[in-house]
PDB file of N, H, CA, C and O in Angstrom:
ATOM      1  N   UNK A   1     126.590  38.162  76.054  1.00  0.00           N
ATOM      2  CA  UNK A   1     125.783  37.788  74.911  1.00  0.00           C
ATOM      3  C   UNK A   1     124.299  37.796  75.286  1.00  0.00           C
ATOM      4  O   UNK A   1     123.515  38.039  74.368  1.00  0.00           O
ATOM      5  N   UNK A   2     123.800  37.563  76.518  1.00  0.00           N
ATOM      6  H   UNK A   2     124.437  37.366  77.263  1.00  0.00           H
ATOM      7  CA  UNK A   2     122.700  37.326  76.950  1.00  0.00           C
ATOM      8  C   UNK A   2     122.264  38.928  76.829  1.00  0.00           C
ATOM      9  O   UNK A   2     121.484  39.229  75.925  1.00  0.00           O
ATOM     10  N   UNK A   3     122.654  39.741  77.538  1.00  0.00           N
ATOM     11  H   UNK A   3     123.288  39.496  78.272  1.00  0.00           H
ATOM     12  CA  UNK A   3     122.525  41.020  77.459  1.00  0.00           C
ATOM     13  C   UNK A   3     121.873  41.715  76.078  1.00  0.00           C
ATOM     14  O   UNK A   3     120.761  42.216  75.914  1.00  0.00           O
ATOM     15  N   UNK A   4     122.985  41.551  75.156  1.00  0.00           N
ATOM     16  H   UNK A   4     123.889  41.143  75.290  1.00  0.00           H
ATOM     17  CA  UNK A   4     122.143  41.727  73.501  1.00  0.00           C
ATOM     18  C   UNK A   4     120.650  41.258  73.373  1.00  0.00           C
ATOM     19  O   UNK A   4     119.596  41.892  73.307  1.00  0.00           O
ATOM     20  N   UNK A   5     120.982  39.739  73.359  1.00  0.00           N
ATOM     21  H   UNK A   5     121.838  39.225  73.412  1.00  0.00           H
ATOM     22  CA  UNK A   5     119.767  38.964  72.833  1.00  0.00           C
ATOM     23  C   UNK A   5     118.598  39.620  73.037  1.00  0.00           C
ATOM     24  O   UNK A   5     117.812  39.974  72.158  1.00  0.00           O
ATOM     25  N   UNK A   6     118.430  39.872  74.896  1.00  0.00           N
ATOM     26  H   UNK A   6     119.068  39.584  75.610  1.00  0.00           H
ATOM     27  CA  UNK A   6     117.733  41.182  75.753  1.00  0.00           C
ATOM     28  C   UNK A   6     117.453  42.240  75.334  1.00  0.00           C
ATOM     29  O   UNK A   6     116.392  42.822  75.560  1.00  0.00           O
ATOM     30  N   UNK A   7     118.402  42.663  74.631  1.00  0.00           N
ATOM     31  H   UNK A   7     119.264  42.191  74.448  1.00  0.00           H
ATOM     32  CA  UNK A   7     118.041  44.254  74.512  1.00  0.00           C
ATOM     33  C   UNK A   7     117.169  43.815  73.473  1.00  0.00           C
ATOM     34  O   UNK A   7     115.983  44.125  73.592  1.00  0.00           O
ATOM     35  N   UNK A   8     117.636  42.939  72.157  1.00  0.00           N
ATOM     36  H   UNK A   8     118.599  42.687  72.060  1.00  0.00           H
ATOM     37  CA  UNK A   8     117.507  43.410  71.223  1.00  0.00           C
ATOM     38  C   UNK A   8     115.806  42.684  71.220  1.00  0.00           C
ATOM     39  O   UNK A   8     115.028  42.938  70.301  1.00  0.00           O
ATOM     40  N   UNK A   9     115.558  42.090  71.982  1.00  0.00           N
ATOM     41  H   UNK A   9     116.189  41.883  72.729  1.00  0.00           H
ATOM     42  CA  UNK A   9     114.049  41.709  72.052  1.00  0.00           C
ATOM     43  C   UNK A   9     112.992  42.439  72.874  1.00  0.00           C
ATOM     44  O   UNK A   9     111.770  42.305  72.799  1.00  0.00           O
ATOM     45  N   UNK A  10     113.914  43.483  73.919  1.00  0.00           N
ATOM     46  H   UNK A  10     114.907  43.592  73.980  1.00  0.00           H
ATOM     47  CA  UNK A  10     113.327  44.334  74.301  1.00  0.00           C
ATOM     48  C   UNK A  10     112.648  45.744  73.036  1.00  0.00           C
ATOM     49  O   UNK A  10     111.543  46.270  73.170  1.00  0.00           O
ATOM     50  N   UNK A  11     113.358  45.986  72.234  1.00  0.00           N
ATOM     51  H   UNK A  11     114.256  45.559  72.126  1.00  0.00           H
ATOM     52  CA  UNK A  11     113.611  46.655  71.167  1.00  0.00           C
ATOM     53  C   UNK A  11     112.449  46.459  70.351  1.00  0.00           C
ATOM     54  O   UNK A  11     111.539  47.282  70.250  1.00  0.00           O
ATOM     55  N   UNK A  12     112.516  45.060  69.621  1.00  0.00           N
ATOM     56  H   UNK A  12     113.255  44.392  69.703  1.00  0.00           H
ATOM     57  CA  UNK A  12     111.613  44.843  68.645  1.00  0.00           C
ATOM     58  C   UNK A  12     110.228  44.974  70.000  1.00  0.00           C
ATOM     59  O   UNK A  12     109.208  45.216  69.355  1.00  0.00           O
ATOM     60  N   UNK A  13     110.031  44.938  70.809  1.00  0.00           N
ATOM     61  H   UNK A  13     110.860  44.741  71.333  1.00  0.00           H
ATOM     62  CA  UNK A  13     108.715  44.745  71.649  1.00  0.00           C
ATOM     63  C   UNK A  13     108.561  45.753  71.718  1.00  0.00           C
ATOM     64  O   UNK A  13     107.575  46.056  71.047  1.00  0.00           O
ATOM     65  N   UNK A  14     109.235  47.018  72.445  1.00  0.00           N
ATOM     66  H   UNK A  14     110.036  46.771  72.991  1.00  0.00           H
ATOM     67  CA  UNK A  14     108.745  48.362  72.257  1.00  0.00           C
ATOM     68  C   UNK A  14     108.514  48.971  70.428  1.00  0.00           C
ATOM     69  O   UNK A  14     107.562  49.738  70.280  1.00  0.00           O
ATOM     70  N   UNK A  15     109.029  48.760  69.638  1.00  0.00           N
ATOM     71  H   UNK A  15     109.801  48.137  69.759  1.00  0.00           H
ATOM     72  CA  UNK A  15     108.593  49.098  68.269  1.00  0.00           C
ATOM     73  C   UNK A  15     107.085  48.660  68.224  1.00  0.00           C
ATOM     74  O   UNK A  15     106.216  49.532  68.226  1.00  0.00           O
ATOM     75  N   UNK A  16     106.736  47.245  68.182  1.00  0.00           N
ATOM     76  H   UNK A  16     107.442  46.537  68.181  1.00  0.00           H
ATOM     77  CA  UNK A  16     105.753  46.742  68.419  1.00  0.00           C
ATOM     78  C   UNK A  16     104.607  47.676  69.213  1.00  0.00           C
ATOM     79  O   UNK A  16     103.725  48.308  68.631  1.00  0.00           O
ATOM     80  N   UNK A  17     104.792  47.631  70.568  1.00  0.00           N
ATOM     81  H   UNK A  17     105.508  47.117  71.041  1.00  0.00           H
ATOM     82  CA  UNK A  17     103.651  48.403  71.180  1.00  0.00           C
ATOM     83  C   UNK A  17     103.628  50.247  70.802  1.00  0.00           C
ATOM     84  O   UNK A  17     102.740  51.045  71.106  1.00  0.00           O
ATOM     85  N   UNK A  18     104.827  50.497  70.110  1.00  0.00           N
ATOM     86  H   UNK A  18     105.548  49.849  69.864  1.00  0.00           H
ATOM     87  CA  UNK A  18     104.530  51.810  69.248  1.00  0.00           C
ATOM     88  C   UNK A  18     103.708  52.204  68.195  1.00  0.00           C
ATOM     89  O   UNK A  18     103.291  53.314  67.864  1.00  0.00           O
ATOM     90  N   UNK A  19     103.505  50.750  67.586  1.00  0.00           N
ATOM     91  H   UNK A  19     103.844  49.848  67.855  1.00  0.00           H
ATOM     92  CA  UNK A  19     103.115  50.325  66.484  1.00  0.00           C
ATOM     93  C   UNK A  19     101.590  50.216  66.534  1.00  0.00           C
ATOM     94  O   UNK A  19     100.866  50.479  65.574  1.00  0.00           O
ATOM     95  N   UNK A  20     101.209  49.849  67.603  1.00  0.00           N
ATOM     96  H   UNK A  20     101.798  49.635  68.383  1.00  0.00           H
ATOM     97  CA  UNK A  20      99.909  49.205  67.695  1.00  0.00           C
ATOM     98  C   UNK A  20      99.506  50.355  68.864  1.00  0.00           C
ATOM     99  O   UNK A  20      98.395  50.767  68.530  1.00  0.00           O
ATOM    100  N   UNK A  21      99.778  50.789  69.637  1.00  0.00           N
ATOM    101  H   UNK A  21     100.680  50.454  69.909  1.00  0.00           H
ATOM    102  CA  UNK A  21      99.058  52.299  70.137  1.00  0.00           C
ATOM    103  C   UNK A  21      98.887  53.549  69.177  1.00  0.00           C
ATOM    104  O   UNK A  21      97.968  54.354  69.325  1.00  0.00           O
ATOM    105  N   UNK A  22      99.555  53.617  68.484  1.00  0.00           N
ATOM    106  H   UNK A  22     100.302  52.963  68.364  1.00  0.00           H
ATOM    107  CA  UNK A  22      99.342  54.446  67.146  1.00  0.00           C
ATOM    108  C   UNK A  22      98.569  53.820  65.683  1.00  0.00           C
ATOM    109  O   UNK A  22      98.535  54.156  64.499  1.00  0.00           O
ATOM    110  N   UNK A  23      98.244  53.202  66.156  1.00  0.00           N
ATOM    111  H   UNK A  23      98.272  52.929  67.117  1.00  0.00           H
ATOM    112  CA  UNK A  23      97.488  52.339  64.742  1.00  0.00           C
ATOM    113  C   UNK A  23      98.077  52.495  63.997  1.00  0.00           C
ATOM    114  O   UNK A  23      97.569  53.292  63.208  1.00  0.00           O
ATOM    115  N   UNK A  24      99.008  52.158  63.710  1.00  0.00           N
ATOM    116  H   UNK A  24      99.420  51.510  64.351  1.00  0.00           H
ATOM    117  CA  UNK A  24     100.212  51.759  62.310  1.00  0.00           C
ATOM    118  C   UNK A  24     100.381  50.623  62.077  1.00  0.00           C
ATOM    119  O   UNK A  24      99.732  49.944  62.873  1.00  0.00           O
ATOM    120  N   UNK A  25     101.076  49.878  61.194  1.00  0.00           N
ATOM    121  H   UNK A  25     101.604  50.429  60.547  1.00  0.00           H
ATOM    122  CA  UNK A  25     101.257  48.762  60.903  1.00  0.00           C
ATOM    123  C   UNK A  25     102.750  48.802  60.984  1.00  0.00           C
ATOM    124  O   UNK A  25     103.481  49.707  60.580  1.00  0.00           O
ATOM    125  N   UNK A  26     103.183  47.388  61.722  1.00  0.00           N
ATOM    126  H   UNK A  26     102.590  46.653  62.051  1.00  0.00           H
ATOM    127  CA  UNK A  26     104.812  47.110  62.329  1.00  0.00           C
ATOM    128  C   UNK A  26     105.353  46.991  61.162  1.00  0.00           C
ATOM    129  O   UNK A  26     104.913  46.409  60.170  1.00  0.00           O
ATOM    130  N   UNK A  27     106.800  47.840  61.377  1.00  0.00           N
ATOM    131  H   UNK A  27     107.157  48.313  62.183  1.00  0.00           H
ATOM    132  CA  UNK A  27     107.677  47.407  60.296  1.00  0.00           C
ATOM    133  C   UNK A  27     109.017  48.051  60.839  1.00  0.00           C
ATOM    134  O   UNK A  27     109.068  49.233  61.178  1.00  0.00           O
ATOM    135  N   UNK A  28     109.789  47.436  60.881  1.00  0.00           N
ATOM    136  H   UNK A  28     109.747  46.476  60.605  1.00  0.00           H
ATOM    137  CA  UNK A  28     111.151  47.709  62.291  1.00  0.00           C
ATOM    138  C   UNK A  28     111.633  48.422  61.304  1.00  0.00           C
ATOM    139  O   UNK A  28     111.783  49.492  61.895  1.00  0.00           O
ATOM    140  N   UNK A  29     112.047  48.645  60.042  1.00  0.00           N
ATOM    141  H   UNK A  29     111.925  47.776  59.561  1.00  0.00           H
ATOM    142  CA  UNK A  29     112.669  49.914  59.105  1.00  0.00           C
ATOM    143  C   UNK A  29     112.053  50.836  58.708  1.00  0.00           C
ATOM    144  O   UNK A  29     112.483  51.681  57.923  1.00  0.00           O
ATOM    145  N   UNK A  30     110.567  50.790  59.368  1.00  0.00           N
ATOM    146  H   UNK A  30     110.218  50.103  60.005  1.00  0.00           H
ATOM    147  CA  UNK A  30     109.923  52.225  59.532  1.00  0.00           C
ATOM    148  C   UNK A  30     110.168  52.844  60.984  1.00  0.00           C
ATOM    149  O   UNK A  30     110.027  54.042  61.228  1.00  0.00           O
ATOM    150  N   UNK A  31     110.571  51.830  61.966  1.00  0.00           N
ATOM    151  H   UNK A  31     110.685  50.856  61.768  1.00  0.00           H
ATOM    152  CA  UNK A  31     110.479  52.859  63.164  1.00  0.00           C
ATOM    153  C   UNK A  31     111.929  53.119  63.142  1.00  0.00           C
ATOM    154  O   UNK A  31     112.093  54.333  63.264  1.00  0.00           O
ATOM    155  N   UNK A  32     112.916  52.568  63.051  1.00  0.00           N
ATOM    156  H   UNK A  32     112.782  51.582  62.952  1.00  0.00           H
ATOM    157  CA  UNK A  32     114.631  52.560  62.381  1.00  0.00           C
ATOM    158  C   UNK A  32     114.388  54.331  61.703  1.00  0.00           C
ATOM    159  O   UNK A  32     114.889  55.288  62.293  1.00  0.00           O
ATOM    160  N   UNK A  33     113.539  54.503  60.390  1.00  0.00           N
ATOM    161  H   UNK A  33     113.132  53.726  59.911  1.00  0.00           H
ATOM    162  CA  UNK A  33     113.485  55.587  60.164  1.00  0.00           C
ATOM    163  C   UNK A  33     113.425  56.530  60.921  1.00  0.00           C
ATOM    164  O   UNK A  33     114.323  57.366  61.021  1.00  0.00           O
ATOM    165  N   UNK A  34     112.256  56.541  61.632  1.00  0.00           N
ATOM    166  H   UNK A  34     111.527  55.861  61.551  1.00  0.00           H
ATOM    167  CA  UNK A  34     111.335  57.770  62.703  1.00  0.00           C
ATOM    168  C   UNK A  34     112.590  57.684  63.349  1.00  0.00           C
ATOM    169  O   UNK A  34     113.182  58.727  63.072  1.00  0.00           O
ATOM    170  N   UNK A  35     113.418  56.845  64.194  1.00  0.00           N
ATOM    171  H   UNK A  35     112.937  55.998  64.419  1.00  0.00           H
ATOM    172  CA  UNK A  35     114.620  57.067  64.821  1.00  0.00           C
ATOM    173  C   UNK A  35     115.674  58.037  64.333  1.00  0.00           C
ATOM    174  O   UNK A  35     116.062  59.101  64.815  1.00  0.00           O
ATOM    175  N   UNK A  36     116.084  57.278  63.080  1.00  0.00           N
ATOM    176  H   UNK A  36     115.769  56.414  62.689  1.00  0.00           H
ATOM    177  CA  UNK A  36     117.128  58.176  62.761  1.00  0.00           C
ATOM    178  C   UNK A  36     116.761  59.562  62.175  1.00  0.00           C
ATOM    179  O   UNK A  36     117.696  60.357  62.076  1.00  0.00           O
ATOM    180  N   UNK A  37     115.357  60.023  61.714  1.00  0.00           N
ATOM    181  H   UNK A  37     114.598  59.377  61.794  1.00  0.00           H
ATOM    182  CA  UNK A  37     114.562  61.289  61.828  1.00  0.00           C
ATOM    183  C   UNK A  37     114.732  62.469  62.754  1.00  0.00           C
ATOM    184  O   UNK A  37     115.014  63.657  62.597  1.00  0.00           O
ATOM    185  N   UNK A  38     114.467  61.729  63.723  1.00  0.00           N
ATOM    186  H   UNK A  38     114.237  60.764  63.850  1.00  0.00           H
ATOM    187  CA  UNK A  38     114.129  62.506  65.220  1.00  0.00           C
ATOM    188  C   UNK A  38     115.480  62.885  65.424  1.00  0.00           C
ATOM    189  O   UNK A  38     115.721  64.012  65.856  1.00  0.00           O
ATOM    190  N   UNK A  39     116.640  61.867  65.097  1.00  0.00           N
ATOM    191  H   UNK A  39     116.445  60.951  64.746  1.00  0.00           H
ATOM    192  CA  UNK A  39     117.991  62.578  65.269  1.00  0.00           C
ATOM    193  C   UNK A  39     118.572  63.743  64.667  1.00  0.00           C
ATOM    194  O   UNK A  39     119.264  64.692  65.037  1.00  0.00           O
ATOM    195  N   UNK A  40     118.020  63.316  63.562  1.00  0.00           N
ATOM    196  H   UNK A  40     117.458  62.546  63.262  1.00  0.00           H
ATOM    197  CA  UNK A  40     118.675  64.250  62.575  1.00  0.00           C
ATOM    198  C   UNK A  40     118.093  65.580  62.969  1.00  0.00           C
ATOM    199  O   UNK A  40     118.836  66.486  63.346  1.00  0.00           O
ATOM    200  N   UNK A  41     116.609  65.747  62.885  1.00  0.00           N
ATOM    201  H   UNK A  41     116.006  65.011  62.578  1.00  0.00           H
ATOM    202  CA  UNK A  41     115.961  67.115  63.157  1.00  0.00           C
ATOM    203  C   UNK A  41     116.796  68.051  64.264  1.00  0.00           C
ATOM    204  O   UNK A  41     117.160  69.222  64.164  1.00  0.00           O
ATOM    205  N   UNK A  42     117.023  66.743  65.760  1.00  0.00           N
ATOM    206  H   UNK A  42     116.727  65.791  65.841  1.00  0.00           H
ATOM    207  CA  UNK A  42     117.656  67.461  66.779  1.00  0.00           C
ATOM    208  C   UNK A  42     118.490  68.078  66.041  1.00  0.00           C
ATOM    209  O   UNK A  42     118.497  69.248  65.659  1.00  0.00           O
ATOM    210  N   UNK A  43     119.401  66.987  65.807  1.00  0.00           N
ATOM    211  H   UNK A  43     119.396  66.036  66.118  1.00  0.00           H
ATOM    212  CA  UNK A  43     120.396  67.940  65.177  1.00  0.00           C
ATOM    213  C   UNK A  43     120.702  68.818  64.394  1.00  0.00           C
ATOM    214  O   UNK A  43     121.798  69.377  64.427  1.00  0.00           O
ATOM    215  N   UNK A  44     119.975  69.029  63.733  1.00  0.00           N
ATOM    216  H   UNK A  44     119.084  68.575  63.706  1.00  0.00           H
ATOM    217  CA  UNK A  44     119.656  70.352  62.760  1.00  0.00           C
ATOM    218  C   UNK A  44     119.636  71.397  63.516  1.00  0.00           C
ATOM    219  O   UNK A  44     120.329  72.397  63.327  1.00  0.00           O
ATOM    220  N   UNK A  45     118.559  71.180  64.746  1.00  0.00           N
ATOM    221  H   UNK A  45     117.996  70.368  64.900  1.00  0.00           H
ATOM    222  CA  UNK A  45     117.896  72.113  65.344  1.00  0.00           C
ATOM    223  C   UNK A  45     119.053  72.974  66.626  1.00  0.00           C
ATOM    224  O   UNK A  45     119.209  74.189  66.748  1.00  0.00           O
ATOM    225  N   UNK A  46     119.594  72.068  67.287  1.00  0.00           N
ATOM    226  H   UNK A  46     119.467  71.081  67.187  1.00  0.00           H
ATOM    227  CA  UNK A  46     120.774  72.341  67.860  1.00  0.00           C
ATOM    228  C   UNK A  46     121.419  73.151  67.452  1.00  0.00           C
ATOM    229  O   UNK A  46     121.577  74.129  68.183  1.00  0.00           O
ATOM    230  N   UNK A  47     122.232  73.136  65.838  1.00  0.00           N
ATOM    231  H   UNK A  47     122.104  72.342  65.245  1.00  0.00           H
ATOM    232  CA  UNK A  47     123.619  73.252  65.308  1.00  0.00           C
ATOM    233  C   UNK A  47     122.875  74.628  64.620  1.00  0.00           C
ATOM    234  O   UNK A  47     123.496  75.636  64.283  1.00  0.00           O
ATOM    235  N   UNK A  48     121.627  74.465  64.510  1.00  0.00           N
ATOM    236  H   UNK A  48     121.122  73.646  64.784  1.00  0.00           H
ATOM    237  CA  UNK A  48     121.486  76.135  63.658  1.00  0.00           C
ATOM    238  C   UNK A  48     121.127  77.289  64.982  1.00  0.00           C
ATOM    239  O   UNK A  48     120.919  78.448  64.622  1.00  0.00           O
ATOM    240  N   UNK A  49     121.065  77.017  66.292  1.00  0.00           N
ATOM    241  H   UNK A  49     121.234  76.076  66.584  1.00  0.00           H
ATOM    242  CA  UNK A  49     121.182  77.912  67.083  1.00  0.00           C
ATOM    243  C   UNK A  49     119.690  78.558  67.553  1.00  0.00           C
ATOM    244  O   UNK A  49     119.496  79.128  68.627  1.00  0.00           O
ATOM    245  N   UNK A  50     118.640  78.324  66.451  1.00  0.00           N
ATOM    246  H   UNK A  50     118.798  77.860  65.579  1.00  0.00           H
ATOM    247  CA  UNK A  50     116.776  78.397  66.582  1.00  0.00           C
ATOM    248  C   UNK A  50     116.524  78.170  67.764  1.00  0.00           C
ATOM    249  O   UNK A  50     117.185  77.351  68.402  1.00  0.00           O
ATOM    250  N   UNK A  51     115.618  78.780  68.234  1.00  0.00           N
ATOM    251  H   UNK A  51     115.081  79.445  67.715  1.00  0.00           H
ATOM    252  CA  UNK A  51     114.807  77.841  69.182  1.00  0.00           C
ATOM    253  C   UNK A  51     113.308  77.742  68.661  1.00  0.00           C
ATOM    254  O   UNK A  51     112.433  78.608  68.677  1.00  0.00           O
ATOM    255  N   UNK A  52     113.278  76.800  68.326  1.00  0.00           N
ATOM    256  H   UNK A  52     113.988  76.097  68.313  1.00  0.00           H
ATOM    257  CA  UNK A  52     111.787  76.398  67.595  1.00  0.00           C
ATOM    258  C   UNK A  52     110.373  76.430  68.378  1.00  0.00           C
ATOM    259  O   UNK A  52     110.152  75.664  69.316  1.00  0.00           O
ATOM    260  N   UNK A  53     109.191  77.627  67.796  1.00  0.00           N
ATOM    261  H   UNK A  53     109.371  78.249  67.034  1.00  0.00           H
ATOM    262  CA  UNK A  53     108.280  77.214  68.763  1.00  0.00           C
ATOM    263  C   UNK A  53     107.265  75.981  68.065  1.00  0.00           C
ATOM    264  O   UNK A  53     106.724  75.918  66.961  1.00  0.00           O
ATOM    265  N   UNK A  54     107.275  75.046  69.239  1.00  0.00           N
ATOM    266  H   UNK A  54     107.714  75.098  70.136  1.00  0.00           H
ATOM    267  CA  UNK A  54     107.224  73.437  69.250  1.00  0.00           C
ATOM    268  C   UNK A  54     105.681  73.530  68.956  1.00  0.00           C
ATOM    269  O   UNK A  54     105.214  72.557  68.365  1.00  0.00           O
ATOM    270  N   UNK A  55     104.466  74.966  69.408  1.00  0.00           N
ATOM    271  H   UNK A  55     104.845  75.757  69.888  1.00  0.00           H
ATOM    272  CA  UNK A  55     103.522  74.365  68.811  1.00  0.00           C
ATOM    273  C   UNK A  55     102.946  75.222  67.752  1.00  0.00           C
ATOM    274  O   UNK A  55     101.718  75.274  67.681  1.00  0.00           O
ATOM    275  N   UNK A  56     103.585  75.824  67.013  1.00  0.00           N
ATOM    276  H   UNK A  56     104.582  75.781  67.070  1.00  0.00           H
ATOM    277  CA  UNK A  56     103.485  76.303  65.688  1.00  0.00           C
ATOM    278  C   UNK A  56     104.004  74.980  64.549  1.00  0.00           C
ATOM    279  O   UNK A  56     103.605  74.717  63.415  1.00  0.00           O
ATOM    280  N   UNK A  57     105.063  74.318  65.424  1.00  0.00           N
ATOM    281  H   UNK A  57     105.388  74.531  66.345  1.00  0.00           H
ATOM    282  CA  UNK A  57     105.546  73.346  64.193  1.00  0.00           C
ATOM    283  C   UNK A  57     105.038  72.072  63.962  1.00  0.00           C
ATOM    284  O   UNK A  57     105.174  71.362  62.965  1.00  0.00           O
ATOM    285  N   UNK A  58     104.330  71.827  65.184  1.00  0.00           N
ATOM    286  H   UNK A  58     104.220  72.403  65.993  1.00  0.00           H
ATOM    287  CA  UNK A  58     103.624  70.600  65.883  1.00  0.00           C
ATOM    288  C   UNK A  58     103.706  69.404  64.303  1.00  0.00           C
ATOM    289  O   UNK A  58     104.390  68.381  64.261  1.00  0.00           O
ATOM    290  N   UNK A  59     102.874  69.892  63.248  1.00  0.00           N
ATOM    291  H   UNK A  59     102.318  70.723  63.282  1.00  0.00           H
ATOM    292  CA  UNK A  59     102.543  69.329  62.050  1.00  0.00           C
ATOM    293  C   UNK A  59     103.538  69.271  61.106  1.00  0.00           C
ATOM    294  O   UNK A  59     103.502  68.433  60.205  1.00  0.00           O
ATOM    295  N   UNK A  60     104.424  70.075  61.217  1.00  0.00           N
ATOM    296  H   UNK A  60     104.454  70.756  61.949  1.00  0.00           H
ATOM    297  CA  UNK A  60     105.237  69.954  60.457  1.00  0.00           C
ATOM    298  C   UNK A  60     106.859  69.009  61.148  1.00  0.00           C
ATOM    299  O   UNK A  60     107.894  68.654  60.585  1.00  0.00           O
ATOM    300  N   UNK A  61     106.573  68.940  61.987  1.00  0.00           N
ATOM    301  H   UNK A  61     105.732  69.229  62.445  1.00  0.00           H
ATOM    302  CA  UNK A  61     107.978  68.274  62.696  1.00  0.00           C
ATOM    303  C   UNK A  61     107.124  66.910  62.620  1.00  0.00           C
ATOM    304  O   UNK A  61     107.971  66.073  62.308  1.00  0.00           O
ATOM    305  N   UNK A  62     105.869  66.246  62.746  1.00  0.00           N
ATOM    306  H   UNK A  62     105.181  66.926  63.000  1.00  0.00           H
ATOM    307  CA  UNK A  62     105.207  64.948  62.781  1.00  0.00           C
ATOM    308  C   UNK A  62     105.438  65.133  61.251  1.00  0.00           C
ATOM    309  O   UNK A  62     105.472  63.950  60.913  1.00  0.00           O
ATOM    310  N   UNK A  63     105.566  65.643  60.436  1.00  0.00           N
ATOM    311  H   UNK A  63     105.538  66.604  60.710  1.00  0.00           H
ATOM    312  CA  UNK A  63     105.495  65.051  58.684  1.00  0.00           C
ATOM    313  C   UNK A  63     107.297  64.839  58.220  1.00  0.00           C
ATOM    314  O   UNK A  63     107.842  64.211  57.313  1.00  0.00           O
ATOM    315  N   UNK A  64     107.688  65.486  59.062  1.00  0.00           N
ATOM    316  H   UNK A  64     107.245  65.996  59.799  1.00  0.00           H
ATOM    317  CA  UNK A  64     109.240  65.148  59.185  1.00  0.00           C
ATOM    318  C   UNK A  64     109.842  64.074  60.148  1.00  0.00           C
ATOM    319  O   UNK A  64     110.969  63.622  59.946  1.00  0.00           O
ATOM    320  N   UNK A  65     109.321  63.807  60.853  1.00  0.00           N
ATOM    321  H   UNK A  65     108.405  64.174  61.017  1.00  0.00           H
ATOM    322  CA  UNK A  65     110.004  62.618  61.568  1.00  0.00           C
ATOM    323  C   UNK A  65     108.947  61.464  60.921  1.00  0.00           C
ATOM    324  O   UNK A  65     109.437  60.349  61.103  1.00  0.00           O
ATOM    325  N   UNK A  66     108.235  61.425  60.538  1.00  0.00           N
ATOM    326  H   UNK A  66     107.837  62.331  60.390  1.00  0.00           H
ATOM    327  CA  UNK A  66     107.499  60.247  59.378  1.00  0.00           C
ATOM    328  C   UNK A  66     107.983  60.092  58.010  1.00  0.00           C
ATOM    329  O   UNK A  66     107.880  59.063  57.341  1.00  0.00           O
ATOM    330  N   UNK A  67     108.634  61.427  57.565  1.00  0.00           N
ATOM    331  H   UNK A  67     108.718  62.263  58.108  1.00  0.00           H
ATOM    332  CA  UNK A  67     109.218  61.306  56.159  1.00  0.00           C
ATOM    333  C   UNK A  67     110.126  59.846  55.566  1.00  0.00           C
ATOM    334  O   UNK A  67     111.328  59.652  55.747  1.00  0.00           O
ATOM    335  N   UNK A  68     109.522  59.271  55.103  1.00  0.00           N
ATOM    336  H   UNK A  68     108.545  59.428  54.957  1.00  0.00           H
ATOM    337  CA  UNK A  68     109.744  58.037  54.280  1.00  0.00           C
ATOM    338  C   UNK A  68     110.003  56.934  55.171  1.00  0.00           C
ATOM    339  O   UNK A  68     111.078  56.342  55.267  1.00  0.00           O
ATOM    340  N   UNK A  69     108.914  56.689  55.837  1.00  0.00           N
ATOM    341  H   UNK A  69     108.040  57.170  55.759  1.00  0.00           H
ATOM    342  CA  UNK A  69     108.620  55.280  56.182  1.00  0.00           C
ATOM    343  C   UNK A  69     107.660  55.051  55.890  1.00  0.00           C
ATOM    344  O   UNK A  69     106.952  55.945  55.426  1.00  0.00           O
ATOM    345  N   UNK A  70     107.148  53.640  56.033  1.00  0.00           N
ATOM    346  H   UNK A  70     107.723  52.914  56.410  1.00  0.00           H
ATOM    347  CA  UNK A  70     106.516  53.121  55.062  1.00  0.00           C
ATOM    348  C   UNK A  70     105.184  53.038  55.221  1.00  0.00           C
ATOM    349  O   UNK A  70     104.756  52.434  56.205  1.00  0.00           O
ATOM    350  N   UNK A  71     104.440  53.528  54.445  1.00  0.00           N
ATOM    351  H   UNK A  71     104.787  54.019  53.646  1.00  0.00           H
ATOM    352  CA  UNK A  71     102.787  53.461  54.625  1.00  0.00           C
ATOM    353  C   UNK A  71     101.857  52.346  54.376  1.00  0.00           C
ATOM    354  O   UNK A  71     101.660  51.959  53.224  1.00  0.00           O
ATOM    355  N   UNK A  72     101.273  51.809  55.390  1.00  0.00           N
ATOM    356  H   UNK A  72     101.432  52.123  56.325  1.00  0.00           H
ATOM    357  CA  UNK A  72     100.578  50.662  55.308  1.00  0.00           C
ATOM    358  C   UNK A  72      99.341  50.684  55.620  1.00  0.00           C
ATOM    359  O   UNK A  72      98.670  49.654  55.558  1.00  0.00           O
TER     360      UNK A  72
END
């Protein structure tokens, strides 16, 4: 049980200092988003066989892993 408690305060602390080196404003179901974002893209990106060049897309993969979290 101790272990959880740990993680899960390790967790909200790194969101936090994500939050505030990027000048954003904290909100744990905006970075929850960008998480499950970043997954999904992989996975897109994986399963369609592409190999994406990373700095042609640079802007467009940052407007997709931001897509609908929350603007403050």
């Amino acid at each position: 049980m101790n272990f959880n408690f740990n993680a899960s305060l390790a967790t909200a602390n790194l969101a936090k200092a994500y939050a505030i080196r990027n000048n954003k404003a904290f909100s744990m179901i905006s970075i929850k988003t960008m998480i499950h974002n970043v997954f999904l893209l992989q996975r897109f990106i994986a399963l369609s066989g592409i190999r994406p060049n990373k700095n042609l897309n640079d802007k467009l993969v940052k407007g997709l892993i931001e897509f609908a979290t929350i603007a403050a």
